[in-house]
Legacy VTK file of the C-alpha trace (Angstrom):
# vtk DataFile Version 3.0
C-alpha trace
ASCII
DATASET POLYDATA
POINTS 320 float
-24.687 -62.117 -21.622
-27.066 -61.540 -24.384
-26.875 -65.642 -25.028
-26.792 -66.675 -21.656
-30.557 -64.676 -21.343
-31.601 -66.060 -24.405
-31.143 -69.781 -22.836
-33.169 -71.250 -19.987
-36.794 -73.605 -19.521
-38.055 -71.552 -22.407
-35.494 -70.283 -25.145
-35.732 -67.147 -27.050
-34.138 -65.888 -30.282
-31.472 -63.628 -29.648
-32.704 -61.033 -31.472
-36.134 -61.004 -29.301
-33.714 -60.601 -26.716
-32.094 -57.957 -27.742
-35.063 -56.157 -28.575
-36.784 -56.513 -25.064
-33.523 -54.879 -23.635
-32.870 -52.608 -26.184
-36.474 -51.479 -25.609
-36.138 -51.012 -21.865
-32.717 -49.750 -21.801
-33.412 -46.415 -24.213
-37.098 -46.633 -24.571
-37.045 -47.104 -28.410
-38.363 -50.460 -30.511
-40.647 -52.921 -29.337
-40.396 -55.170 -26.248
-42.624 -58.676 -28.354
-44.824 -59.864 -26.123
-45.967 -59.441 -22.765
-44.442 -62.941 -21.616
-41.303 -62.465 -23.713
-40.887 -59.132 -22.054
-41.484 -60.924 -18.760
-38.641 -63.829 -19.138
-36.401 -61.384 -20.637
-36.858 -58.242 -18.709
-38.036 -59.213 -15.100
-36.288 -62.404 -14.736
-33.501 -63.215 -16.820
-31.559 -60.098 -17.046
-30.974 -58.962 -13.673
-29.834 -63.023 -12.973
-27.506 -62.548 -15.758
-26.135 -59.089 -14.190
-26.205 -59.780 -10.980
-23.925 -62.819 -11.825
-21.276 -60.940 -13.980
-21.208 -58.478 -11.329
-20.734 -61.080 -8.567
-18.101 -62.857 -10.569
-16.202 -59.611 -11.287
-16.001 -58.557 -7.796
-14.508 -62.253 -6.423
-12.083 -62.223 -9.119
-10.958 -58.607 -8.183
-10.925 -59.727 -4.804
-8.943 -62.627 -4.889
-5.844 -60.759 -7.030
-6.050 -58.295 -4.459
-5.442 -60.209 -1.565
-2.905 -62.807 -3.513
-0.727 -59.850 -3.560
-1.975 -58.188 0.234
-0.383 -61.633 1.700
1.960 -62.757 -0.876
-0.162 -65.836 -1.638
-0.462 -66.866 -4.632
-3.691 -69.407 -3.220
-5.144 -66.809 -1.213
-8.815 -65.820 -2.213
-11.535 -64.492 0.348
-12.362 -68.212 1.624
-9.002 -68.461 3.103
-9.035 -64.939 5.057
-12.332 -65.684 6.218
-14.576 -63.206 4.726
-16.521 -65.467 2.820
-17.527 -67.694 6.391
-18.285 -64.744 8.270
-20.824 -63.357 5.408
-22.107 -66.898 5.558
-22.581 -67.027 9.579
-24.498 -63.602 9.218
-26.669 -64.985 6.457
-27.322 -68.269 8.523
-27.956 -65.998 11.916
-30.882 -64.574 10.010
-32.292 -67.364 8.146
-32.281 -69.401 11.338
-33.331 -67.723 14.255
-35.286 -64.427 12.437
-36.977 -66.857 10.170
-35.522 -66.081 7.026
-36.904 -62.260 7.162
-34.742 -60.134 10.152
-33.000 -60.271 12.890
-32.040 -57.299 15.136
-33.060 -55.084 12.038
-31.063 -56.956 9.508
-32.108 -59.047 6.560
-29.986 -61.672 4.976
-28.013 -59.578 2.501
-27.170 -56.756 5.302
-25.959 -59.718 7.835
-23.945 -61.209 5.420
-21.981 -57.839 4.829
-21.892 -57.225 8.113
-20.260 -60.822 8.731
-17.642 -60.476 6.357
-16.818 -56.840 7.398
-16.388 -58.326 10.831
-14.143 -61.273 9.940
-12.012 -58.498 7.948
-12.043 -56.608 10.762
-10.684 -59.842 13.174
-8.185 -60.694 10.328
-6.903 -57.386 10.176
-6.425 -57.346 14.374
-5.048 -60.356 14.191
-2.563 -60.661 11.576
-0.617 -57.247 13.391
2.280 -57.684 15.419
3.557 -55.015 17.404
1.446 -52.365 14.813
2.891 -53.979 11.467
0.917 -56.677 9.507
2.710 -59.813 7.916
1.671 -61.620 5.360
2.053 -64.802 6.911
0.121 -63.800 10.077
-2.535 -62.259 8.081
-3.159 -66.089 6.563
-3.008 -67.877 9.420
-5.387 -65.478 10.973
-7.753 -65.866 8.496
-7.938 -69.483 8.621
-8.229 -69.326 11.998
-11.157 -66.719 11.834
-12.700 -69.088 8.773
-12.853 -72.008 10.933
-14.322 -69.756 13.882
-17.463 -68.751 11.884
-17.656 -71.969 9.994
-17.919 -74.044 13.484
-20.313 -71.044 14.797
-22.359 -71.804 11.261
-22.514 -75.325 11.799
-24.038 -75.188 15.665
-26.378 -73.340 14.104
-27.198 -75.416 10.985
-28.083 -77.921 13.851
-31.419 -75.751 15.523
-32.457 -75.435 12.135
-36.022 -76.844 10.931
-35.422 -79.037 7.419
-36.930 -76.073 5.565
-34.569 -73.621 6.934
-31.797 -76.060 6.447
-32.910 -76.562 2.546
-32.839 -72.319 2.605
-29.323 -72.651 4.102
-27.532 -75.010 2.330
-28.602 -73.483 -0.907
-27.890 -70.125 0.177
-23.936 -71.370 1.881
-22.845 -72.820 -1.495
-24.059 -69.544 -4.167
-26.996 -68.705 -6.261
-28.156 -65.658 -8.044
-31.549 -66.750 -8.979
-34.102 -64.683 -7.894
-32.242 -61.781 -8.716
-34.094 -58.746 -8.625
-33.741 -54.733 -9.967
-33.783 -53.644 -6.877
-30.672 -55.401 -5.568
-28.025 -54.403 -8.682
-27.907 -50.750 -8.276
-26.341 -51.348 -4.443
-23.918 -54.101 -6.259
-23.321 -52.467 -9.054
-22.055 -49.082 -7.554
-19.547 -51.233 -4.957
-18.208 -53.264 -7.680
-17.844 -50.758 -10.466
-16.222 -48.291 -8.082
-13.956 -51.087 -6.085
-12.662 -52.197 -8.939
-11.402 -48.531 -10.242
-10.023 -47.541 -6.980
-8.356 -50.947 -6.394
-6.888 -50.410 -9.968
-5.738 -46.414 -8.803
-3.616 -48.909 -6.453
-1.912 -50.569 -9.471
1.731 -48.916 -8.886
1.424 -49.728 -5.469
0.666 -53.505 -5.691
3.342 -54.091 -8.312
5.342 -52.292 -5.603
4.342 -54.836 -3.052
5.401 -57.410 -5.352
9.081 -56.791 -4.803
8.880 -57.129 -1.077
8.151 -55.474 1.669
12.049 -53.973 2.381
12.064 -53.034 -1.365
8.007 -50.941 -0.963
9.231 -49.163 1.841
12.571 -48.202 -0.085
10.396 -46.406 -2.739
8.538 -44.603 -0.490
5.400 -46.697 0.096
3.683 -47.059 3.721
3.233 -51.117 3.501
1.294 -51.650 6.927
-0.767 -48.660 5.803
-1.451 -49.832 2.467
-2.298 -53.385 3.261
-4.787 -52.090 5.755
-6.783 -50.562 3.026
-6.367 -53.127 0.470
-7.937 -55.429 3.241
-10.692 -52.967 4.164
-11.686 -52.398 0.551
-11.745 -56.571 -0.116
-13.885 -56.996 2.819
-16.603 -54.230 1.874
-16.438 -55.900 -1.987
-16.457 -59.522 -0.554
-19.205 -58.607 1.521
-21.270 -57.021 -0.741
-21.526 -59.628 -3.445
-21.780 -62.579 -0.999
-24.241 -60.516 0.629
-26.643 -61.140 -2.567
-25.173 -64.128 -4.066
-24.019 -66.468 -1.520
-20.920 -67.900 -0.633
-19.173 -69.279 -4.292
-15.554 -70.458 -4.087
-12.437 -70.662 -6.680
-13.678 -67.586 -8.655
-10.861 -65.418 -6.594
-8.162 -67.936 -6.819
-8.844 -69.351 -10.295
-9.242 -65.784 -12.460
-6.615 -63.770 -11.714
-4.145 -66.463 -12.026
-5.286 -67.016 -15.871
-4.905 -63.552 -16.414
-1.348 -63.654 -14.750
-0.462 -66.236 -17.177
-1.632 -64.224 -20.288
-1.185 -60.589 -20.168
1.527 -60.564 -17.053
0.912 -58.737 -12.894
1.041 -56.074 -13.694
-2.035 -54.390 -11.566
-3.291 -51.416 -13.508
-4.024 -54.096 -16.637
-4.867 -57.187 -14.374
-7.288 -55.641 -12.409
-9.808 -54.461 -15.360
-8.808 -57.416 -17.187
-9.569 -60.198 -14.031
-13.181 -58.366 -13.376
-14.073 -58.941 -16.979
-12.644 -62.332 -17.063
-14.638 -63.380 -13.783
-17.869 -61.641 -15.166
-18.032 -64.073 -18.017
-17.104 -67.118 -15.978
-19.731 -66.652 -13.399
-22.229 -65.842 -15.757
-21.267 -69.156 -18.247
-21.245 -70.788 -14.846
-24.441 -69.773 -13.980
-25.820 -70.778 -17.560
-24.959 -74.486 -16.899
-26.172 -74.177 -13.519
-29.626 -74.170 -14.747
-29.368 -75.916 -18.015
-26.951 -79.210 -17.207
-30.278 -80.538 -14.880
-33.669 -79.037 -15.937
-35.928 -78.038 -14.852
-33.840 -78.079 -11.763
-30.845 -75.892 -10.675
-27.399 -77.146 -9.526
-26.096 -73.861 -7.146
-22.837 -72.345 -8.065
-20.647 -73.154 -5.653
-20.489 -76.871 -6.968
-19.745 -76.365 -10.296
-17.227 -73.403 -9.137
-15.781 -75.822 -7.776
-15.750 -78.685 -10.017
-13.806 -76.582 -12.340
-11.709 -74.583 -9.790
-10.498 -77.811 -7.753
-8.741 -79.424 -10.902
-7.515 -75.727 -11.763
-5.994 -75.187 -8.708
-4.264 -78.955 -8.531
-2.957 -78.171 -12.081
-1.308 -75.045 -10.455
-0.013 -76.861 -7.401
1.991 -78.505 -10.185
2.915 -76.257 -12.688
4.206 -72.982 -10.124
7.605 -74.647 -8.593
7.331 -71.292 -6.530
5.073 -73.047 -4.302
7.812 -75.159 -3.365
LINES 1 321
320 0 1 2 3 4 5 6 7 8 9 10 11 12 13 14 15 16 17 18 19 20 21 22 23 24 25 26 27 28 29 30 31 32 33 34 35 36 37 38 39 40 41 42 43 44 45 46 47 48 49 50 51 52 53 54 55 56 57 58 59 60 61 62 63 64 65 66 67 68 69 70 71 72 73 74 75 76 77 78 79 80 81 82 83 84 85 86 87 88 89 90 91 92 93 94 95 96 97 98 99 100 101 102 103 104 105 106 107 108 109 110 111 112 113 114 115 116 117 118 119 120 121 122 123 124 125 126 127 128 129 130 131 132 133 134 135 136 137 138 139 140 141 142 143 144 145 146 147 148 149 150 151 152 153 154 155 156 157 158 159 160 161 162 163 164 165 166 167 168 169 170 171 172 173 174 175 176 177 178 179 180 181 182 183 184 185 186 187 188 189 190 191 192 193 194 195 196 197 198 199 200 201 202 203 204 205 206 207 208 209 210 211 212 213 214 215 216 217 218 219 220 221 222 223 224 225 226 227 228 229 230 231 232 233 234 235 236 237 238 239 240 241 242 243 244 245 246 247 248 249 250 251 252 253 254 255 256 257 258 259 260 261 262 263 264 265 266 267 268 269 270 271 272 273 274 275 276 277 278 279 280 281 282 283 284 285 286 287 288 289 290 291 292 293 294 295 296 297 298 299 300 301 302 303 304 305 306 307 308 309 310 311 312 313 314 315 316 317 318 319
């Protein structure tokens, strides 16, 4: 993280770096220079948060709900959460004019659109009060391709400027990252990620079957419908501020699968420290492959995750 702020239009030693955030962080040393202490401090650093927190809540995502449905290519694209933060976000910049709509900004509508495509998901992958997995993926397609139609109508009453905003905002940034937005992102994902991981027995549970959960005690339908409430508050809260960015849930966990093993009370911690580091070296090419311009993250995501994820097609005879 340290490097990735140190590297940008204007480069800066590392230990400049440090010092500016040492400085601000327990009040002792000296920040350097006013414009030093600007880059570093005000514009760089919250960036370079905001995108390990955004990366470490995706990747905790996406090994949650590979296990929730028993898909191993499951991430929040394919249950829909991602598309309905993005049709909130849209709603907003569209037809409130990029500031509010009904009371909402862009961040708040995109939470509240994934929370309600979690919510659809979750209604609609139940049959006769249970939830299986199978139904809970089709659903979520299904409810993807609802909001991603509803986004596209609306992509079409947009003015080229708004579109510009749109298309930017549909496929992931974190610049412009601010202070004020971490401590918000920073609480959900920090405190997601422990109580997903208090799950840990549970999902290794889960990953015996559902005949074999409810042998040892454990309330599957009950369990899921957490596990898919607490992904869709997560999802939504780092797509809120970030934007919709793809392959980080379905890439991570499964390299930490093939390393350290599933089980969830390691994978977890390990998979949100994992994805923090890939979204933030992700984000660190974004803006250094094309200066002084920015590429947004959702194309390099998936430039990298695309080829993963063909690789895995091949290699997991599971799949088969």
């Amino acid at each position: 993280m340290i490097v990735a702020i140190s590297i940008g239009a204007v480069t800066i030693p590392l230990g400049d770096v440090w010092g500016v955030v040492w400085h601000h962080v327990t009040g002792q040393g000296a920040s350097g220079d006013l414009a030093t202490d600007q880059i570093v401090w005000n514009f760089r650093t919250p960036r370079v948060v905001l995108a390990a927190l955004v990366g470490a809540g995706l990747a905790v995502t996406g090994a949650v709900l590979q296990t929730v449905v028993s898909n191993p290519l499951a991430d929040p694209i394919v249950l829909g959460f991602s598309y309905g933060a993005t049709l909130g976000a849209v709603l907003v910049i569209t037809l409130g004019g990029g500031v509010a709509l009904a009371g909402l900004g862009v961040s708040a509508a995109a939470f509240l659109g994934a929370v309600v495509a979690g919510a659809l998901v979750f209604a609609l992958g139940q049959r006769r009060g249970r939830m299986a997995p199978t139904r809970l993926v089709l659903a979520g397609v299904a409810v993807g391709y609802v909001f991603l139609s509803a986004t596209s109508y609306v992509q079409l009453q947009a003015t080229p400027t708004e579109l510009r905003t749109v298309m930017f905002w549909m496929l992931g940034s974190v610049a412009g990252a601010q202070w004020d937005q971490l401590p918000t992102v920073t609480v959900v994902v920090l405190a997601g990620t422990a109580l997903l991981t208090l799950f840990g027995r549970r999902l290794n549970v889960l990953l015996a079957g559902d005949e074999s959960a409810t042998a040892l005690g454990v309330d599957v339908n009950r369990l899921r419908a957490m596990l898919l409430v607490l992904s869709a508050l997560l999802t939504g809260t780092v797509i809120a501020v970030a934007g919709s960015i793809g392959f980080v849930g379905l890439m991570i966990p499964h390299l930490v699968r093939l390393t350290l093993g599933a089980d969830h009370r390691r994978l977890l911690p390990l998979t949100a420290l994992l994805g923090a580091l890939y979204l933030v070296l992700v984000d660190l090419l974004s803006r250094t492959l094309n200066r002084p311009n920015e590429l947004p993250l959702g194309i390099l995501t998936a430039l990298l995750g695309a080829p993963f994820f063909l690789w895995l097609l091949r290699r997991n005879k599971g799949l088969d």
